[in-house]
N, CA, C and O atoms as a GROMACS GRO file, in nm:
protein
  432
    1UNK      N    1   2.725  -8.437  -1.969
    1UNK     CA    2   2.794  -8.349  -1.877
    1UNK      C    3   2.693  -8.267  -1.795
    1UNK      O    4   2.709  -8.247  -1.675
    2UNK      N    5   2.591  -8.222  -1.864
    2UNK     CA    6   2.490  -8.152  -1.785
    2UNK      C    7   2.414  -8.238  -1.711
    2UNK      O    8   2.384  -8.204  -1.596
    3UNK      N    9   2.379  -8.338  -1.754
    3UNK     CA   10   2.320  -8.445  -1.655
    3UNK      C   11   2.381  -8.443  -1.522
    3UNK      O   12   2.324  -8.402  -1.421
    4UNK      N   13   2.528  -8.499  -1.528
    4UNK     CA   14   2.646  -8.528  -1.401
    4UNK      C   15   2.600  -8.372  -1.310
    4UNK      O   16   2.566  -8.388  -1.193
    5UNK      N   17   2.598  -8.256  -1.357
    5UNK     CA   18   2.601  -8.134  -1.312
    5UNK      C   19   2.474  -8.139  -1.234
    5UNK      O   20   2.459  -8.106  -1.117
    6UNK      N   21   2.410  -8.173  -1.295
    6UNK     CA   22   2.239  -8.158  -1.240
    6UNK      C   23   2.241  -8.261  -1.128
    6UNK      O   24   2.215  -8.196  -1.027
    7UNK      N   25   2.258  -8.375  -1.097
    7UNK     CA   26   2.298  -8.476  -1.012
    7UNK      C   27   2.361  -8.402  -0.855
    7UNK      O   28   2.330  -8.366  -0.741
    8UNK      N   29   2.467  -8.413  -0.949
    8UNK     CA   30   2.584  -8.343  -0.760
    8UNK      C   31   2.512  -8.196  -0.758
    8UNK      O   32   2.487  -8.178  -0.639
    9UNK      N   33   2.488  -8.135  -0.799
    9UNK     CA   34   2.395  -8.024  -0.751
    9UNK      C   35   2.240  -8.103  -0.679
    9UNK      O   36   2.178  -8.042  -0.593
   10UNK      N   37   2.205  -8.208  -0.716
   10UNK     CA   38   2.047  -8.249  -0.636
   10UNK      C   39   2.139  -8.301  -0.494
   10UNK      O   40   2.103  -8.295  -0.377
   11UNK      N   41   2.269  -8.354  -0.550
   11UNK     CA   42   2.283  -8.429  -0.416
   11UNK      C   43   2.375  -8.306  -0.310
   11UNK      O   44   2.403  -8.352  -0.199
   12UNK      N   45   2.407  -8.206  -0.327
   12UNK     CA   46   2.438  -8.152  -0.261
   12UNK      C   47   2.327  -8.066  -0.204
   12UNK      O   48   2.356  -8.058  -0.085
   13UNK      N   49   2.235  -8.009  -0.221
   13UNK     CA   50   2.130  -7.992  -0.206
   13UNK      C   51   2.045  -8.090  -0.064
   13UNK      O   52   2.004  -8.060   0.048
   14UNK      N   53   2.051  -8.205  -0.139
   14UNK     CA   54   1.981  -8.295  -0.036
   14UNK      C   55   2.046  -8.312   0.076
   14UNK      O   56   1.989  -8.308   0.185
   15UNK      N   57   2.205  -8.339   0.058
   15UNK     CA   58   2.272  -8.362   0.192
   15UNK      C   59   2.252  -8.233   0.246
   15UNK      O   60   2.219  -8.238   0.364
   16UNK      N   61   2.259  -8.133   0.205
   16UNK     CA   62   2.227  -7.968   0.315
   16UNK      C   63   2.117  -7.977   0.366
   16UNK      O   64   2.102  -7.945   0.484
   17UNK      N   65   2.018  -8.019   0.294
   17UNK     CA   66   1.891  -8.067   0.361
   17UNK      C   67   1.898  -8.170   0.497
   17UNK      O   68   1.819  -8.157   0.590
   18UNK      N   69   1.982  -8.251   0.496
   18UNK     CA   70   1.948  -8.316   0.555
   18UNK      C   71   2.092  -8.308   0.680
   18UNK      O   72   2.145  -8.399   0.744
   19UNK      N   73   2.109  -8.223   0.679
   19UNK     CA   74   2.257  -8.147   0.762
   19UNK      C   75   2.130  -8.050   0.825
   19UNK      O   76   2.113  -8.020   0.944
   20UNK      N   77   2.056  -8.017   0.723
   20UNK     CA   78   1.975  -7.920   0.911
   20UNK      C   79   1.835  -7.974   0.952
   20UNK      O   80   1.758  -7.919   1.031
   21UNK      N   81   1.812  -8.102   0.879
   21UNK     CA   82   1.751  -8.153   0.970
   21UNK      C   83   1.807  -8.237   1.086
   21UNK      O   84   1.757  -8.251   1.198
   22UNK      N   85   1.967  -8.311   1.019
   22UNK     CA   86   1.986  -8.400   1.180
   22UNK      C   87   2.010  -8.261   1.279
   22UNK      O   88   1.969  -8.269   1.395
   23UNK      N   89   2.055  -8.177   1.248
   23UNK     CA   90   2.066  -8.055   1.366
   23UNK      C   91   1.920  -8.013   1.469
   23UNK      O   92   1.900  -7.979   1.586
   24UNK      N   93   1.843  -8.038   1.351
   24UNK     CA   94   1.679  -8.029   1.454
   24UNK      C   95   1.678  -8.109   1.581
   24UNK      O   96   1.670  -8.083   1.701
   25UNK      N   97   1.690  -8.231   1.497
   25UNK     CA   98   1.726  -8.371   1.541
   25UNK      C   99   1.818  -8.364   1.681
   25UNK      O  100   1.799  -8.426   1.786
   26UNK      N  101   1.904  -8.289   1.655
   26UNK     CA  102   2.015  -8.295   1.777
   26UNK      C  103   1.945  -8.240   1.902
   26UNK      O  104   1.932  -8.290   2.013
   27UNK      N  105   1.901  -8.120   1.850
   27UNK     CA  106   1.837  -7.984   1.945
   27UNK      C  107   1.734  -8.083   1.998
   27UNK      O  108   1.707  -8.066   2.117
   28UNK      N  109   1.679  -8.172   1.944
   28UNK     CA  110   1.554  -8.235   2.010
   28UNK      C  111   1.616  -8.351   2.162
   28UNK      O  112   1.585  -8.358   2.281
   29UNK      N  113   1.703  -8.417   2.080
   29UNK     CA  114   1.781  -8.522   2.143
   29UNK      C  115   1.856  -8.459   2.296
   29UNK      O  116   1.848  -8.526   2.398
   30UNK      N  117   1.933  -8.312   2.294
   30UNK     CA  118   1.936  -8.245   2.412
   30UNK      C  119   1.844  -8.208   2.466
   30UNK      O  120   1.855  -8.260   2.577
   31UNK      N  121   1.756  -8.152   2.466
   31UNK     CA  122   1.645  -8.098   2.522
   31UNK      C  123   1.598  -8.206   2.596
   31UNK      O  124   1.597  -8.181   2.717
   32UNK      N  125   1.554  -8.335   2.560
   32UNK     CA  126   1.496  -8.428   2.593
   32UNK      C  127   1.597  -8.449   2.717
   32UNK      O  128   1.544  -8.458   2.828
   33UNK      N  129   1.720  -8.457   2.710
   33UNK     CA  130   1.805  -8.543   2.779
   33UNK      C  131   1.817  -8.434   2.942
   33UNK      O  132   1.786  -8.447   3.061
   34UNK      N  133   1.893  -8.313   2.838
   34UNK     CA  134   1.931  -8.209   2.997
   34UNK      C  135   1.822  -8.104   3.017
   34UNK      O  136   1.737  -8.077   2.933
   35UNK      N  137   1.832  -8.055   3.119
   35UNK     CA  138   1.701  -7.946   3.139
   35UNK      C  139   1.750  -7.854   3.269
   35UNK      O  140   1.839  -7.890   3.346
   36UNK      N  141   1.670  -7.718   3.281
   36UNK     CA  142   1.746  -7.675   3.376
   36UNK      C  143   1.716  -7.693   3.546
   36UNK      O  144   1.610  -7.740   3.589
   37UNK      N  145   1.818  -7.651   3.622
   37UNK     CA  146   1.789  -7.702   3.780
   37UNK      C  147   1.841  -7.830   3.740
   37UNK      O  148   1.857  -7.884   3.849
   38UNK      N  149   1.883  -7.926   3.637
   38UNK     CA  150   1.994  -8.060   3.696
   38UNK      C  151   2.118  -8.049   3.734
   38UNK      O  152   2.188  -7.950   3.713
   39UNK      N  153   2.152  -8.149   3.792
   39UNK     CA  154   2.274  -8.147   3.856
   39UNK      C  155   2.401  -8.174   3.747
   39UNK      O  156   2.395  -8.254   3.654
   40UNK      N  157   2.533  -8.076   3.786
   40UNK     CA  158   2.618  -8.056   3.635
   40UNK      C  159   2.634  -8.214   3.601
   40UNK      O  160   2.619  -8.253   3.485
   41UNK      N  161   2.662  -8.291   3.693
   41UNK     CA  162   2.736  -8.423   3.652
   41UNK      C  163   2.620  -8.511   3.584
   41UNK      O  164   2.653  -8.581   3.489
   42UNK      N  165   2.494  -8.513   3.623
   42UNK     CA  166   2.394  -8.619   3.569
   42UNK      C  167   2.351  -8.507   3.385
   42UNK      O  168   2.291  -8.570   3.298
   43UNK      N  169   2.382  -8.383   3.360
   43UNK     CA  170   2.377  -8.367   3.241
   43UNK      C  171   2.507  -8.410   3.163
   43UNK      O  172   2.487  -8.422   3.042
   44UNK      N  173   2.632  -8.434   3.204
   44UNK     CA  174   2.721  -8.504   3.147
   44UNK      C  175   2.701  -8.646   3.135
   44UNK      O  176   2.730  -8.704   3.030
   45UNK      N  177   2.653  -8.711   3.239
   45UNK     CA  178   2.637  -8.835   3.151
   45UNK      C  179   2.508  -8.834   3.074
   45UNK      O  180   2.482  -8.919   2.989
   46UNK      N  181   2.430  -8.737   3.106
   46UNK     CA  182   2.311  -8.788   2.990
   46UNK      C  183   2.379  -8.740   2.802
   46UNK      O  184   2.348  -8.789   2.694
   47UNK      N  185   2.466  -8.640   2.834
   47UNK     CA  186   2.547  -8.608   2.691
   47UNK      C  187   2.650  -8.691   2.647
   47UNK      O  188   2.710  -8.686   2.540
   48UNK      N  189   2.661  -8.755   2.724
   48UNK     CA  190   2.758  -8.852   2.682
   48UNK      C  191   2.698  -8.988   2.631
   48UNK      O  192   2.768  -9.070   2.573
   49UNK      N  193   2.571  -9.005   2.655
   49UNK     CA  194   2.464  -9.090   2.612
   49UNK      C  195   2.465  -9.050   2.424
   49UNK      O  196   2.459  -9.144   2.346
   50UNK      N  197   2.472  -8.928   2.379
   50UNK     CA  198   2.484  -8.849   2.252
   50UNK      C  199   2.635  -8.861   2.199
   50UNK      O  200   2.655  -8.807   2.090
   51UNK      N  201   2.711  -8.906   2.241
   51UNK     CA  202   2.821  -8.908   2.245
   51UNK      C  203   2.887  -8.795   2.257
   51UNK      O  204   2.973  -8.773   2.172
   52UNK      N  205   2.868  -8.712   2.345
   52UNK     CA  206   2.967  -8.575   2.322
   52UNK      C  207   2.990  -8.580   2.432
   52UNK      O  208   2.939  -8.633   2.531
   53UNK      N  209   3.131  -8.478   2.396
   53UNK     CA  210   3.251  -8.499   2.504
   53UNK      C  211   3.240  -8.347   2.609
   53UNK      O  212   3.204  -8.245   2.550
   54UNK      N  213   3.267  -8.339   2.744
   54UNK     CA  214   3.274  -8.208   2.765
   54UNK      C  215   3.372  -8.206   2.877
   54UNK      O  216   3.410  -8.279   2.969
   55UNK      N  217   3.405  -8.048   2.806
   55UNK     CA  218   3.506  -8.033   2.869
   55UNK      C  219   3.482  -7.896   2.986
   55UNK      O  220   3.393  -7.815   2.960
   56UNK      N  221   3.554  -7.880   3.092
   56UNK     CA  222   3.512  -7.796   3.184
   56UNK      C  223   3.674  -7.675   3.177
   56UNK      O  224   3.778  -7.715   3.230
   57UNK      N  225   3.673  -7.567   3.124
   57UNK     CA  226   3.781  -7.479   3.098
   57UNK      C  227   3.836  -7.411   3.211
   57UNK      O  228   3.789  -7.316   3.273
   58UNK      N  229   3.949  -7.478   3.232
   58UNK     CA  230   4.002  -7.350   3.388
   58UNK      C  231   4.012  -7.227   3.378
   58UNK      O  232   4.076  -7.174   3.287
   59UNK      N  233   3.946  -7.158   3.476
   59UNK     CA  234   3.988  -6.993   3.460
   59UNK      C  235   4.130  -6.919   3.516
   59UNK      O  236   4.207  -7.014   3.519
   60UNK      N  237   4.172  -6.852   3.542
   60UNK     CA  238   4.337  -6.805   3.551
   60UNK      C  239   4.380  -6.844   3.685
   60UNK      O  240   4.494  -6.852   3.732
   61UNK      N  241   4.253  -6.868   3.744
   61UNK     CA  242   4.318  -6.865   3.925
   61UNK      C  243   4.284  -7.045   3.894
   61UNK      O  244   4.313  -7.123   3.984
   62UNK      N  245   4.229  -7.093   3.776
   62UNK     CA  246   4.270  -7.292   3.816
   62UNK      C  247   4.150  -7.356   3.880
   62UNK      O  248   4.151  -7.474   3.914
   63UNK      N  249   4.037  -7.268   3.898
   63UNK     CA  250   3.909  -7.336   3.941
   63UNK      C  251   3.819  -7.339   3.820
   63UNK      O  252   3.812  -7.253   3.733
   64UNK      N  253   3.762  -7.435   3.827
   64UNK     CA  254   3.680  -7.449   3.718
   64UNK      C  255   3.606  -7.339   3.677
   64UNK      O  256   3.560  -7.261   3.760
   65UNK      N  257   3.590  -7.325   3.565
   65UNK     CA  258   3.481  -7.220   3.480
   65UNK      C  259   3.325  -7.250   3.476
   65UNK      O  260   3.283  -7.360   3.442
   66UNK      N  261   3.272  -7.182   3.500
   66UNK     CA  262   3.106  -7.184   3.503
   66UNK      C  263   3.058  -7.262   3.356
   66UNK      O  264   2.961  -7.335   3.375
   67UNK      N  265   3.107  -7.260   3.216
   67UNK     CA  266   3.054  -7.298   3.076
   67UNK      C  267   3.136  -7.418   3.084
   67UNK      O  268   3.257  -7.411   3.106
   68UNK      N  269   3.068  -7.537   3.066
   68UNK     CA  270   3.082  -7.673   3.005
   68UNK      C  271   3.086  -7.662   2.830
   68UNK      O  272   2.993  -7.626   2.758
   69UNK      N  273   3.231  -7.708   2.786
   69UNK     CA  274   3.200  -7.719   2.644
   69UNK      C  275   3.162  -7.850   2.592
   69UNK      O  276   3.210  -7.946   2.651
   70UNK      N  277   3.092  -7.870   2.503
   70UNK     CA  278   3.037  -8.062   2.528
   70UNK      C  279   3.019  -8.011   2.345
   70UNK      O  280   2.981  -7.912   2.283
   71UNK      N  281   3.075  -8.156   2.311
   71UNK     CA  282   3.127  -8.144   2.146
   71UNK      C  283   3.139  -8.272   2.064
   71UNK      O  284   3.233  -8.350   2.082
   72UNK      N  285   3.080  -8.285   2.007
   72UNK     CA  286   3.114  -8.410   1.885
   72UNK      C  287   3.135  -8.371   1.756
   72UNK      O  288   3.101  -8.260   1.715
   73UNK      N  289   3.225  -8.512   1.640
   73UNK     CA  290   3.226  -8.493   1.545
   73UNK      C  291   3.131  -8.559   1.475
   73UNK      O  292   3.109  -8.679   1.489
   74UNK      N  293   3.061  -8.472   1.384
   74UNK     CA  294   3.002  -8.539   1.263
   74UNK      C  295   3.000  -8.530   1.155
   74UNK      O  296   2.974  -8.427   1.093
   75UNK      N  297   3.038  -8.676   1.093
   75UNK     CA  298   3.110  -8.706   0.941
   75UNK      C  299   3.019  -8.777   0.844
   75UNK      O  300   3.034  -8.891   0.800
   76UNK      N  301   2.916  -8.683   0.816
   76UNK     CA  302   2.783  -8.753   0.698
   76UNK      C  303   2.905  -8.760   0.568
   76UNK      O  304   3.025  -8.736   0.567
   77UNK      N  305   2.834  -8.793   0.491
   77UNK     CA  306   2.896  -8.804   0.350
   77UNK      C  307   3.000  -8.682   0.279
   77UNK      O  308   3.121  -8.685   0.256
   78UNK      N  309   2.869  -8.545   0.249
   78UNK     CA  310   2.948  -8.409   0.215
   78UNK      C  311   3.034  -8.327   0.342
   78UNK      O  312   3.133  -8.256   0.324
   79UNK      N  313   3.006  -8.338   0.398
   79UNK     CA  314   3.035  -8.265   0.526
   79UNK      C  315   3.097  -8.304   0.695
   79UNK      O  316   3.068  -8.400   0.767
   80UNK      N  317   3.167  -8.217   0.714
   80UNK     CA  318   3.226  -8.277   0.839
   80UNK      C  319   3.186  -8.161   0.940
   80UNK      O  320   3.242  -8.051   0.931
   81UNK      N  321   3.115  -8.180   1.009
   81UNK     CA  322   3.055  -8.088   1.140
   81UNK      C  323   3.087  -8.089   1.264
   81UNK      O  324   3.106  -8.205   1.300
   82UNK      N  325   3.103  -8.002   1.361
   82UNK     CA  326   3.136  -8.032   1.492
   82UNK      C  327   3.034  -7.967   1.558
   82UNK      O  328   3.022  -7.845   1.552
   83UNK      N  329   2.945  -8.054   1.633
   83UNK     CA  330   2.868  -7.995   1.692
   83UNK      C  331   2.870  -8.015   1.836
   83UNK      O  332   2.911  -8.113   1.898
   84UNK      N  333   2.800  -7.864   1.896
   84UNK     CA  334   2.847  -7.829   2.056
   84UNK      C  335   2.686  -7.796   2.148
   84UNK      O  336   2.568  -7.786   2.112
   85UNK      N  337   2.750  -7.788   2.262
   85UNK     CA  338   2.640  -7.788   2.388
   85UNK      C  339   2.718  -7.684   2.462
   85UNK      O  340   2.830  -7.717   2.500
   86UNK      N  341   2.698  -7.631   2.473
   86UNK     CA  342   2.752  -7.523   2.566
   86UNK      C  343   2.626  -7.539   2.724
   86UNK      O  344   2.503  -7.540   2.714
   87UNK      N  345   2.695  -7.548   2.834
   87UNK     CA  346   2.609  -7.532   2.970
   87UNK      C  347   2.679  -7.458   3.102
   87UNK      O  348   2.777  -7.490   3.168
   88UNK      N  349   2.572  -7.323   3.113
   88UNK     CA  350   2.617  -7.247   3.225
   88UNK      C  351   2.578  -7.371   3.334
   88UNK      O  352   2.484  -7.450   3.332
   89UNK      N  353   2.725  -7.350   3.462
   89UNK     CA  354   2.650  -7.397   3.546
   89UNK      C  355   2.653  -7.342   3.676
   89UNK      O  356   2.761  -7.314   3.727
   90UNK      N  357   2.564  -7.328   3.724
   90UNK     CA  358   2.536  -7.193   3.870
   90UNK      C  359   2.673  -7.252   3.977
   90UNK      O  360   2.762  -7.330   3.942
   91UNK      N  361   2.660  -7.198   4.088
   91UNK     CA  362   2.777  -7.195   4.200
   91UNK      C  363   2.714  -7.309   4.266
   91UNK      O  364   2.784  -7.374   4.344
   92UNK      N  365   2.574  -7.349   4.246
   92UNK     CA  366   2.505  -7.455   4.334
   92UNK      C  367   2.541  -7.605   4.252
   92UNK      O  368   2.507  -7.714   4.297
   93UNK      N  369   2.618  -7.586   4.123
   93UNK     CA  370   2.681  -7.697   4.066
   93UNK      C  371   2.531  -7.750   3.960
   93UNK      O  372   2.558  -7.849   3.891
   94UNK      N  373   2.390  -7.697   3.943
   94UNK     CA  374   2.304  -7.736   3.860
   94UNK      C  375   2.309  -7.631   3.724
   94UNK      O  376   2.353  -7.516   3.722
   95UNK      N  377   2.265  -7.691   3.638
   95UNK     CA  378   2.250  -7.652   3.480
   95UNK      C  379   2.131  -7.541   3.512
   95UNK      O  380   2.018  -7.554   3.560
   96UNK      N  381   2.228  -7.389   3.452
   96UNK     CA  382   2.164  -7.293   3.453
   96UNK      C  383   2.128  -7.194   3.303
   96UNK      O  384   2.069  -7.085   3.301
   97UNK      N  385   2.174  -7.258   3.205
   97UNK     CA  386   2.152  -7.239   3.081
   97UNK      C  387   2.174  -7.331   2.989
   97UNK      O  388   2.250  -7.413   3.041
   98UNK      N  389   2.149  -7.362   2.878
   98UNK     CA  390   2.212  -7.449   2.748
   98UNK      C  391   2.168  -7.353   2.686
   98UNK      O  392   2.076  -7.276   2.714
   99UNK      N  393   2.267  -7.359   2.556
   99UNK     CA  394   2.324  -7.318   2.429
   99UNK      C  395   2.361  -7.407   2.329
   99UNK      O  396   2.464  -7.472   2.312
  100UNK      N  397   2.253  -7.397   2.264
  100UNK     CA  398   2.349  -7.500   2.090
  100UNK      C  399   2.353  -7.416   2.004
  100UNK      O  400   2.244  -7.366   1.977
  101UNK      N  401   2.426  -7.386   1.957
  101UNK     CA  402   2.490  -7.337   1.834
  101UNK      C  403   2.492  -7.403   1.715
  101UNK      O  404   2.518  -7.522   1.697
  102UNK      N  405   2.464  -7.327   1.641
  102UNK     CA  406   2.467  -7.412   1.489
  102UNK      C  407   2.625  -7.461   1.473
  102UNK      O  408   2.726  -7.398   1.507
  103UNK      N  409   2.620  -7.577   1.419
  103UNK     CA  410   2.758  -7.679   1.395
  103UNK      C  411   2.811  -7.605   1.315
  103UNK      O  412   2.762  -7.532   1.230
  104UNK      N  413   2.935  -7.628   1.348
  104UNK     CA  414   3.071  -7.564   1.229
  104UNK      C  415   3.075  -7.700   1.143
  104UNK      O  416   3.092  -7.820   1.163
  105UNK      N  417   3.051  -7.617   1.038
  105UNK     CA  418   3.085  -7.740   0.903
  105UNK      C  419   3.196  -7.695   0.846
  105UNK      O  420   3.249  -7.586   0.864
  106UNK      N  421   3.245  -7.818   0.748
  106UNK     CA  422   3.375  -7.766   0.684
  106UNK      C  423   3.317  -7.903   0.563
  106UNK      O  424   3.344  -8.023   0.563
  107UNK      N  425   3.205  -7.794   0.442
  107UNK     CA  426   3.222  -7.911   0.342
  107UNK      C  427   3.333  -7.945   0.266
  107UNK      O  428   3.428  -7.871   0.241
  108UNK      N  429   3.318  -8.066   0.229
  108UNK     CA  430   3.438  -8.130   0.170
  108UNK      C  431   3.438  -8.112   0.018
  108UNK      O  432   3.529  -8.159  -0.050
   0.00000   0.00000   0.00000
């Protein structure tokens, strides 16, 4: 019984380990892809290359909102994560900030 205990404790352990390294991993994989001064639409398809989805939020008057939300799911073994890209984008329509946020997990 203490054996079994000692086990799913190494392996939960390792998968957390390795839940913030693919997150390094991610941060590297954006960076590489979008950068700032690009144009909003060529950083959507380069995120969509990552598979994430984005979405552009209307504001009350129905014109688009300046923050791109760009989002995937990820389903390792322990854990189910959603991880995001957040991108200001100026009035000139180019990428004027990114934001990643640490993924919302929901271990299982």
């Amino acid at each position: 019984m203490k054996r079994a205990f000692e086990l799913f404790a190494l392996l939960l352990l390792t998968t957390g380990l390795a839940g913030c390294l693919n997150q390094a991993g991610f941060e590297k994989s954006v960076a590489s892809r979008v950068h700032l001064g690009m144009m909003k639409d060529d950083a959507v398809s380069k995120l969509s290359e990552l598979k994430l989805s984005c979405l552009s939020p209307r504001t009350a008057t129905g014109s688009d909102a300046s923050r791109l939300d760009c989002s995937r799911q990820r389903p390792p073994i322990l854990e189910n994560c959603l991880q995001r890209v957040y991108i200001d984008v100026s009035a000139e329509g180019t990428v004027s900030n990114i934001t990643i946020p640490e993924p919302a997990c929901a271990w299982l």
